[in-house]
C-alpha positions as CSV (number, residue, x, y, z in Angstrom):
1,X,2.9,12.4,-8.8
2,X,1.9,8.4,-9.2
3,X,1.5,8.7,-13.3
4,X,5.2,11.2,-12.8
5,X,6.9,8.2,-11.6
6,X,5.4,5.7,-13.3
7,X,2.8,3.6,-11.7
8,X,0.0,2.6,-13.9
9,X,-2.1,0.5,-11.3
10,X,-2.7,0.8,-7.8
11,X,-4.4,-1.7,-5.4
12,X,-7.0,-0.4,-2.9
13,X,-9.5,-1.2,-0.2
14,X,-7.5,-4.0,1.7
15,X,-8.8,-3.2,4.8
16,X,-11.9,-1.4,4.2
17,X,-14.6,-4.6,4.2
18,X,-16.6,-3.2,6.8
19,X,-17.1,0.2,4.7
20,X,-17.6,-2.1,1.7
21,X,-20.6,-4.2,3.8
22,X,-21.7,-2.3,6.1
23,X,-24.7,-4.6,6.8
24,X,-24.9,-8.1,5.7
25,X,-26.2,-8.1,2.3
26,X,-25.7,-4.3,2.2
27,X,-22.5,-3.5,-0.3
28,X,-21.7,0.1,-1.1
29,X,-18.9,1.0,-3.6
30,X,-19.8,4.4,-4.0
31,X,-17.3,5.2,-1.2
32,X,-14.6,4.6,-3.6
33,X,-15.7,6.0,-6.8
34,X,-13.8,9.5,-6.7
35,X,-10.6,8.4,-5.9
36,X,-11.0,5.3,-8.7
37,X,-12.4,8.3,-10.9
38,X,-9.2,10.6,-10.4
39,X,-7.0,7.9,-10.7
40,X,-8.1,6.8,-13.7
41,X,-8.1,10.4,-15.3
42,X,-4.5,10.2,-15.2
43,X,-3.8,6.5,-16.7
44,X,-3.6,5.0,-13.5
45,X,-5.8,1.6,-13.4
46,X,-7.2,0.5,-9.8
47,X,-7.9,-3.3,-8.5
48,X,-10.2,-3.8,-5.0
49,X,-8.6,-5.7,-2.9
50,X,-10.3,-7.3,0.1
51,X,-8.2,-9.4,2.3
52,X,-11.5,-11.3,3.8
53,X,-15.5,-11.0,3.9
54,X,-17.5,-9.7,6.5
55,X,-17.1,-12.6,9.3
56,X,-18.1,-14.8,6.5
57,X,-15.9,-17.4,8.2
58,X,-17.3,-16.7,11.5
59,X,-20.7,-16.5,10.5
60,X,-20.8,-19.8,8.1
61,X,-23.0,-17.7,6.0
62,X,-20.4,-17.9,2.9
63,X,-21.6,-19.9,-0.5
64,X,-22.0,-23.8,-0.3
């Protein structure tokens, strides 16, 4: 329906840090791999959007 009506690139995973890292240090993009996979299958590109790190801010743990 997407590739139908014309969309060639969609924009994921705003929300989803805390599935991204779920454990300081610990990343897993597996999580997302099908749906980029299926996308993609049909022309459809995908960018990973994270709005913010895992209470990098909070923590004061981001790079220096």
């Amino acid at each position: 329906m997407m590739a139908a009506a014309g969309v060639n690139i969609v924009r994921m995973a705003e929300f989803a840090w805390d599935r991204i890292e779920p454990q300081p240090g610990n990343f897993e993009f597996s999580i997302f791999d099908e749906t980029i996979d299926a996308l993609g299958t049909v022309g459809i590109d995908t960018i990973l959007c994270t709005l913010r790190c895992r209470d990098i801010l909070e923590r004061g743990t981001g790079p220096r």
